[in-house]
C-alpha positions as CSV (number, residue, x, y, z in Angstrom):
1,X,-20.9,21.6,3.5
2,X,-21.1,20.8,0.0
3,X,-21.2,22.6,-3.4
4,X,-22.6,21.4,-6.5
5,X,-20.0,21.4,-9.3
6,X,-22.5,22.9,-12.1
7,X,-22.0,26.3,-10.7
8,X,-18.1,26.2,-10.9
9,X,-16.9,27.4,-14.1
10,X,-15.0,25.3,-16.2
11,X,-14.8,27.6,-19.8
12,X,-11.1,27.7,-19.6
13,X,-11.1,24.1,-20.4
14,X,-13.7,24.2,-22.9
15,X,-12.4,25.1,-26.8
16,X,-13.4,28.9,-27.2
17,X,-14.4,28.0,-31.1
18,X,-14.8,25.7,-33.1
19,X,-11.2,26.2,-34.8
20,X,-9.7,24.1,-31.9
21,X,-9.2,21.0,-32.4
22,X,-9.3,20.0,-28.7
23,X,-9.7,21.5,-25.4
24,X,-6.8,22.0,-22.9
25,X,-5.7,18.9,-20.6
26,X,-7.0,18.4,-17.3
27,X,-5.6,16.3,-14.7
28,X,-8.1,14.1,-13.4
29,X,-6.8,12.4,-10.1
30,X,-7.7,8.8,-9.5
31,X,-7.6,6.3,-6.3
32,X,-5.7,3.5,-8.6
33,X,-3.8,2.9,-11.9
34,X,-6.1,1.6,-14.6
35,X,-4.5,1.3,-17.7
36,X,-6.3,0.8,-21.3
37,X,-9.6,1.5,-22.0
38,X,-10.0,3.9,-18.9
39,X,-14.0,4.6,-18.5
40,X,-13.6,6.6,-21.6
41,X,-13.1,9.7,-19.1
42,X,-16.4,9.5,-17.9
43,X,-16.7,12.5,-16.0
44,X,-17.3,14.2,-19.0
45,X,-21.5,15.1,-19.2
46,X,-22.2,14.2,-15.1
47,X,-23.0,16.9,-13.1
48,X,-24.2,19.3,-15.8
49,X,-20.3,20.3,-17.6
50,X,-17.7,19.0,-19.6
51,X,-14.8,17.9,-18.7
52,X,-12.6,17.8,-22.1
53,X,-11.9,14.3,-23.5
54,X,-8.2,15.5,-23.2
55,X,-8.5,14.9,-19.5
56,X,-5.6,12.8,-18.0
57,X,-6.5,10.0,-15.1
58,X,-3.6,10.0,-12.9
59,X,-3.2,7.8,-10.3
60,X,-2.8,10.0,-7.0
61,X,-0.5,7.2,-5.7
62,X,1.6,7.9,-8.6
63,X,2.3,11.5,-8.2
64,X,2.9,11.5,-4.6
65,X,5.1,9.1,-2.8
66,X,7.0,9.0,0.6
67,X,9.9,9.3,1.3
68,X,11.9,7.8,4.6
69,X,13.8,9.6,6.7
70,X,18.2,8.8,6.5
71,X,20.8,9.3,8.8
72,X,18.7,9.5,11.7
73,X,21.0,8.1,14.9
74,X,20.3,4.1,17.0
75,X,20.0,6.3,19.8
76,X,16.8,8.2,18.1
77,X,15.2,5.3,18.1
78,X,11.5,4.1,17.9
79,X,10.4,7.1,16.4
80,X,6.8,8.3,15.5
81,X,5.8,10.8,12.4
82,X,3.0,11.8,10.2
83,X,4.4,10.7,6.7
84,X,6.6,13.0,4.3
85,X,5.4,13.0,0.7
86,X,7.6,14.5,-2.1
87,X,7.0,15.1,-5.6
88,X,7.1,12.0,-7.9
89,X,8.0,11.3,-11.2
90,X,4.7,10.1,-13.0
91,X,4.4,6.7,-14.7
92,X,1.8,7.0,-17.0
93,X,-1.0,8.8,-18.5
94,X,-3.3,8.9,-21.0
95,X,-3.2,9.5,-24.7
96,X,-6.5,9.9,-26.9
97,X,-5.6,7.4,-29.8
98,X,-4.0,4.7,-28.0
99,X,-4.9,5.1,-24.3
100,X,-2.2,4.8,-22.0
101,X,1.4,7.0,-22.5
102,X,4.4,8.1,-20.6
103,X,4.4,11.2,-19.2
104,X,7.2,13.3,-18.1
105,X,7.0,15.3,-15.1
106,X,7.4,18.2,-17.0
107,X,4.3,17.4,-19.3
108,X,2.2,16.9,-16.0
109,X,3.1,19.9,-14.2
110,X,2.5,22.3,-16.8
111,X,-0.7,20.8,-17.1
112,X,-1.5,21.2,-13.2
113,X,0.0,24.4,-13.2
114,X,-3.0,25.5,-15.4
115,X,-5.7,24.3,-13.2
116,X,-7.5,26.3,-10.6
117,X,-9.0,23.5,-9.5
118,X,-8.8,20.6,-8.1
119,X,-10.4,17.5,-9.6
120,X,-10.8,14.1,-7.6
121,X,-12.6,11.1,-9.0
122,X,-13.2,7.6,-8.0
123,X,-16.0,6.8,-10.6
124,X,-15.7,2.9,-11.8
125,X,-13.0,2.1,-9.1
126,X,-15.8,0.5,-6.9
127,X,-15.4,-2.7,-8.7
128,X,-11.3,-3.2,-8.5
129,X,-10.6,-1.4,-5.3
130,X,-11.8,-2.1,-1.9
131,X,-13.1,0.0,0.3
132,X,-10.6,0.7,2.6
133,X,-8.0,1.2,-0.7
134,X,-10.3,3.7,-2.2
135,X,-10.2,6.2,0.9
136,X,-6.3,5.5,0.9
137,X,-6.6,7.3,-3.0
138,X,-8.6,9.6,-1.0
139,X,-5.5,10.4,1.3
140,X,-3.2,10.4,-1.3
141,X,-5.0,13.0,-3.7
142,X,-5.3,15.5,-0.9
143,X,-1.5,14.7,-0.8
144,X,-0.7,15.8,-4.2
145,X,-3.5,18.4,-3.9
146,X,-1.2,20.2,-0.7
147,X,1.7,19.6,-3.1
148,X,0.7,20.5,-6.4
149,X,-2.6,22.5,-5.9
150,X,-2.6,24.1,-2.6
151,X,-5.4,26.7,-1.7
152,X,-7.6,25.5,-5.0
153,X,-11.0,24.3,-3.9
154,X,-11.2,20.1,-3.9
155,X,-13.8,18.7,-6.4
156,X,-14.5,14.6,-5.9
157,X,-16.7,12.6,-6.9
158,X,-16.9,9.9,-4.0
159,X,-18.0,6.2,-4.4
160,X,-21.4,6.6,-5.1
161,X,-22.1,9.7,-6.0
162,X,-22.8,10.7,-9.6
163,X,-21.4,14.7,-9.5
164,X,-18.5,16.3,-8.4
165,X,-19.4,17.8,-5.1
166,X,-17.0,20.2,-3.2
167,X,-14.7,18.3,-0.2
168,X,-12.9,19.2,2.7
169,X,-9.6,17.9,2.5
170,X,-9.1,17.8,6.1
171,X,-12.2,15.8,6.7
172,X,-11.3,13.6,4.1
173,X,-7.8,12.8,5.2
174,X,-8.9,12.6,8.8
175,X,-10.3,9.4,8.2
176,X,-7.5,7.4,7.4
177,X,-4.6,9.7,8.8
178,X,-4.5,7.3,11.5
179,X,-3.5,4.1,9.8
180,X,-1.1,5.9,7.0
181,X,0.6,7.7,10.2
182,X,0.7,3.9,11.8
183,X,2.3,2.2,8.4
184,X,5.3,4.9,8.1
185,X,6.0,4.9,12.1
186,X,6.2,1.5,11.7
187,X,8.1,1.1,8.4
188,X,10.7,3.6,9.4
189,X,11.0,1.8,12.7
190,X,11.3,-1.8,11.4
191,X,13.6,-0.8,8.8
192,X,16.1,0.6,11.2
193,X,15.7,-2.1,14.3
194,X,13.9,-5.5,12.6
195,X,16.5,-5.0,9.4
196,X,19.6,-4.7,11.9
197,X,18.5,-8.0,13.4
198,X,18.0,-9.7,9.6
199,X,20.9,-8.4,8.6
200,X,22.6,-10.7,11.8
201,X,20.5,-13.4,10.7
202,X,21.3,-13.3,7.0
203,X,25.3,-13.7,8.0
204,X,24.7,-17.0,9.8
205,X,22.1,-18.6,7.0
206,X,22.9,-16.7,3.2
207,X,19.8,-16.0,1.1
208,X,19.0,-18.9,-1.4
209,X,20.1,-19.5,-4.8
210,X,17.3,-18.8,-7.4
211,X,18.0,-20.9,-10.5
212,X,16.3,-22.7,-13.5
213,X,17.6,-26.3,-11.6
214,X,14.8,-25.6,-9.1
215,X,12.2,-26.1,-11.6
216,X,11.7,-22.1,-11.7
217,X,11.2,-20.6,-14.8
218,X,13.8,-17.5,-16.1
219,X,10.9,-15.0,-15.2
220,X,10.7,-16.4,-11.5
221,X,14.0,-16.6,-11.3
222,X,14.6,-13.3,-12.0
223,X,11.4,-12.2,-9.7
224,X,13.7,-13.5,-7.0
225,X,16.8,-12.4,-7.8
226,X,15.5,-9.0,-8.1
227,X,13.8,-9.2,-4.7
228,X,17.2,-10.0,-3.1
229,X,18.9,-7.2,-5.2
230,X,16.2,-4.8,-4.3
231,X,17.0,-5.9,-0.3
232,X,20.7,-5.6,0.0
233,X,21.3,-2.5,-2.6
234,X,18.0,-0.5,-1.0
235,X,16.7,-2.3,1.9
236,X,13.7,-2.6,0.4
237,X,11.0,-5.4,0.9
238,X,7.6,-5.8,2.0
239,X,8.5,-7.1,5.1
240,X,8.5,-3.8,6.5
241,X,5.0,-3.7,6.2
242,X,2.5,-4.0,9.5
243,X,1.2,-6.9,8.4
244,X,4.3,-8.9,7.8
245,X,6.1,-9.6,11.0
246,X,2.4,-10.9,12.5
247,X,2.2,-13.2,9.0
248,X,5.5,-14.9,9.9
249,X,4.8,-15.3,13.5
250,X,1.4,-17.1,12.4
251,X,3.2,-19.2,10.1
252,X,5.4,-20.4,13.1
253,X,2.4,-21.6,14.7
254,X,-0.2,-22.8,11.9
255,X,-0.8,-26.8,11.5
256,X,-1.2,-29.0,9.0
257,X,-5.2,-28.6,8.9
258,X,-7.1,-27.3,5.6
259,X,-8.1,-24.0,5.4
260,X,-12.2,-23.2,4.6
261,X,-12.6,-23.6,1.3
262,X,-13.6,-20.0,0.8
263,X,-10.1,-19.0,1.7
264,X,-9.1,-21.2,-1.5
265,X,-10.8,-19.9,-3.6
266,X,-9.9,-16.2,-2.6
267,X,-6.9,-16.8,-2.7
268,X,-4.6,-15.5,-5.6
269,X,-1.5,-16.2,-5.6
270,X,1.0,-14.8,-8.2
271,X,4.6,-15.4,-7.3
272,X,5.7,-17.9,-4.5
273,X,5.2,-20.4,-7.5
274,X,6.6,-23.8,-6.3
275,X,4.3,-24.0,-3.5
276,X,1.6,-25.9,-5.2
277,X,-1.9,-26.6,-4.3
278,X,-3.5,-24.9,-0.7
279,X,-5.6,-27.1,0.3
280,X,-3.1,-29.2,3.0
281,X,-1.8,-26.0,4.5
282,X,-3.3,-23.9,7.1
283,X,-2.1,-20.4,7.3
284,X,-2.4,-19.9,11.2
285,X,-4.9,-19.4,14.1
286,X,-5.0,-15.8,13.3
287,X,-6.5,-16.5,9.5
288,X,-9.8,-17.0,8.9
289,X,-11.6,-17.7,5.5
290,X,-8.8,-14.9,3.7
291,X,-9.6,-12.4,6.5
292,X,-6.9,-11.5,9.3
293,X,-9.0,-12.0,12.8
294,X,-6.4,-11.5,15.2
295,X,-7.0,-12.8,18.4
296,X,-10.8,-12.3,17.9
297,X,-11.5,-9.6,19.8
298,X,-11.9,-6.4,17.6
299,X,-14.6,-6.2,15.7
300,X,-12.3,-5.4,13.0
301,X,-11.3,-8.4,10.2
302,X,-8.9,-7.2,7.5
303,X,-9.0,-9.2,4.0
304,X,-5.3,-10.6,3.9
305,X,-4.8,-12.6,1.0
306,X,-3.1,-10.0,-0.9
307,X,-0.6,-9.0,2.0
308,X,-0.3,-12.9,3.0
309,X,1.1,-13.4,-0.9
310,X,3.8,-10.4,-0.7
311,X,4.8,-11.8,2.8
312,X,5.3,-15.4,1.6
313,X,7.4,-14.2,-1.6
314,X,9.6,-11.3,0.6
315,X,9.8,-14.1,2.6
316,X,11.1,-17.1,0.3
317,X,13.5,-14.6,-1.2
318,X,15.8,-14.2,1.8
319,X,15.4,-18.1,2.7
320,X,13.3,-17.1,5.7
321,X,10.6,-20.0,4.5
322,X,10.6,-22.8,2.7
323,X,7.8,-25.4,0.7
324,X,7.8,-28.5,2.7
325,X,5.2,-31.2,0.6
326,X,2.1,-29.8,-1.4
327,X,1.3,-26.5,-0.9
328,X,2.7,-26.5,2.8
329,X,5.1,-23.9,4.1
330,X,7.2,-23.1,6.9
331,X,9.7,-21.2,8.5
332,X,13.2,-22.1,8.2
333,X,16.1,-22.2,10.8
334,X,16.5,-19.1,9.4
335,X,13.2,-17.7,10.0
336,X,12.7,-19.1,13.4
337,X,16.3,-17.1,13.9
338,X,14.7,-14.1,13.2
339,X,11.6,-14.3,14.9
340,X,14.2,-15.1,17.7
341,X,15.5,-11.9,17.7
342,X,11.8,-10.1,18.3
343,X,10.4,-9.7,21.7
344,X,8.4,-12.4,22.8
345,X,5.6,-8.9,23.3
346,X,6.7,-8.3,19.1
347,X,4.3,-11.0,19.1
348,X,0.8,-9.3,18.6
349,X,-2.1,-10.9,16.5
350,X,-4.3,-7.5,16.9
351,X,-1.1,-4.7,16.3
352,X,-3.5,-3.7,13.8
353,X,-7.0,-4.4,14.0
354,X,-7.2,-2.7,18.0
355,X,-6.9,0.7,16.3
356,X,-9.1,-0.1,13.2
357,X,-12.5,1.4,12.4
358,X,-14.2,-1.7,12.0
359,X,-16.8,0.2,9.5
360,X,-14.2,2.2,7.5
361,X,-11.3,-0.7,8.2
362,X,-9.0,2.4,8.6
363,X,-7.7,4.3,11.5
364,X,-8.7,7.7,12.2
365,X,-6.6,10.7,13.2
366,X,-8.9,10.2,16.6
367,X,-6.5,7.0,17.1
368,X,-3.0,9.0,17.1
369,X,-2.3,9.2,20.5
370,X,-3.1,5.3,21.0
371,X,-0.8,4.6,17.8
372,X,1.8,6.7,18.6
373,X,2.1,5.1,22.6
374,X,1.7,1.3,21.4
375,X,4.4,2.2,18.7
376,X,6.7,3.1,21.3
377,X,6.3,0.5,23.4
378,X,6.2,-1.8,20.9
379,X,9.3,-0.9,18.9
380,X,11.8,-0.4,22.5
381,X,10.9,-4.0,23.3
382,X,12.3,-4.9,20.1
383,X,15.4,-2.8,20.2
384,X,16.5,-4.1,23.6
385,X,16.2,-7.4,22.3
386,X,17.8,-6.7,19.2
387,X,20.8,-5.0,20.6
388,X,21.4,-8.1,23.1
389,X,21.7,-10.6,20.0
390,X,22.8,-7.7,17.3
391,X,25.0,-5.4,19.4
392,X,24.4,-1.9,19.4
């Protein structure tokens, strides 16, 4: 069921006389961060209202983060859990005369805490998001709407539409509540199990020094340095992330061949920068003209280019790959040491694409039961392996 917008009443936003200077603010939530000259607040004149030029576009993402669980015991583990958002502290906002500002959470909750209503919209996002990261922005405003706004009615204007209609959270959220379910099951797990057996593996083979001898700049150099910082003092790195551990596995076994040229010219990458030119390396069976194909048989292909960059840099940063000749990589003994440590079953080109809508390239809450049984499985393979090499 839907509602058109121009019958909900927006006059508290809406200067009262012309003695005010400007109406109140409005948080606008948004799918993505755009900073600068941000569409001008565009929802103002669509769907037969204002919304004030005062209006703040906040980046869902940016408002609602989550948060993993501590303390919990080896003996707990795999585990399997719906994600736990908290309250962030925003980033940025946006400010009239010179377009983007910091906001302190203060400022932006007595905003929200004015609002009877909550406003969605992903207007002028078709053009830098894809479509699968636009319903994530989906999942993440209906986070901060249970957080920050819960009870008001959910206003959106979707991808293609040109008013704010009104949503059902639930049925919004239900299409992705699969895969974001999958991700933090399997970051929490990896973090806990895959970490322990890096950790053994970064004893034998330390991490690389990063310095301007190298032929790195001072801003790579310090990319790198913080990426090893940012592991040790807060186990953080994007090789926690589903797509990672599959990446390095199809690194292991990729030849020498060329890529498609398509997948060169996709490709964008930003910060493994002593690798050179792409056009000797071939990034794996598994990787086809920048898309992830697994093994072929879902229906499902995933564009990868963005994940394969983050992978290759996490990567580099512990000393788990290395360049070898123009633009070619590989794992080093370091890397194959780790991979080592995973179940030969840890090895699994569709972990991802088997549960994946291959329309909405996201999984559904209709997938939990399937996620949560192959997370199991696939996360007690690795800890028995792990805890013969690691130890318990």
């Amino acid at each position: 069921m839907s509602t058109a917008v121009n019958s909900f009443d927006v006059s508290k936003y809406i200067p009262a006389t012309e003695k005010h200077e400007r109406p109140q603010d409005l948080v606008v939530l948004t799918p993505g961060p755009r900073r600068g000259e941000f569409h001008e607040i565009a929802v103002r004149n669509v769907a037969g209202f204002d919304i004030p030029p005062s209006a703040l576009p906040m980046w869902a993402g940016d408002l609602a983060w989550q948060k993993l669980p501590r303390g919990i015991p080896w003996t707990e583990f795999p585990i399997v859990c719906d994600p736990h958002y908290v309250r962030a502290e925003p980033t940025w906002g946006r400010d009239l005369s010179s377009g983007t500002v910091t906001l302190s959470r203060t400022i932006v909750d007595s905003i929200i805490a004015g609002q009877t209503t909550c406003f969605y919209d992903e207007a002028f996002f078709d053009t830098v998001l894809t479509d699968r990261e636009i319903l994530d922005g989906r999942f993440h405003a209906i986070q901060v709407h249970r957080m920050l706004l819960p009870g008001t009615p959910f206003y959106g204007r979707l991808k293609g539409e040109d008013k704010f209609t009104l949503h059902d959270p639930q049925a919004l959220e239900a299409v992705t509540a699969g895969w974001h379910r999958y991700r933090y099951s399997y970051r929490v797990n990896f973090r806990a199990i895959a970490f322990k057996a890096l950790d053994h593996v970064l004893k034998r083979y330390p991490v690389p020094q990063f310095d301007l001898s190298s032929g790195l700049d001072k801003r790579h150099v310090r990319f790198y340095e913080t990426g090893q910082k940012n592991y040790f003092e807060r186990q953080r790195s994007y090789l926690d992330e589903p797509f990672s551990l599959q990446i390095l596995f199809n690194i292991l076994h990729a030849s020498s061949l060329a890529q498609e040229k398509m997948f060169k010219e996709m490709w964008r990458l930003q910060r493994p920068f002593e690798f050179g030119t792409l056009e000797e390396f071939s990034f794996g069976p598994h990787i086809k003209s920048g898309y992830w194909v697994g093994s072929g048989k879902p229906k499902a292909k995933l564009v990868i280019h963005i994940e394969l960059e983050r992978v290759i840099f996490s990567a580099r940063t512990l000393g788990l790959i290395e360049p070898e000749g123009t633009g070619r990589i590989k794992l080093t003994e370091a890397g194959e040491a780790f991979l080592d440590c995973m179940h030969t079953d840890n090895y699994d080109p569709d972990a991802f694409l088997r549960f994946m809508d291959p329309e909405t390239l996201s999984m559904p809450s209709s997938e939990i039961e399937r996620i949560d049984a192959w997370m199991m499985r696939f996360f007690r393979k690795m800890k028995t392996k792990v805890n013969a090499i690691a130890g318990s």
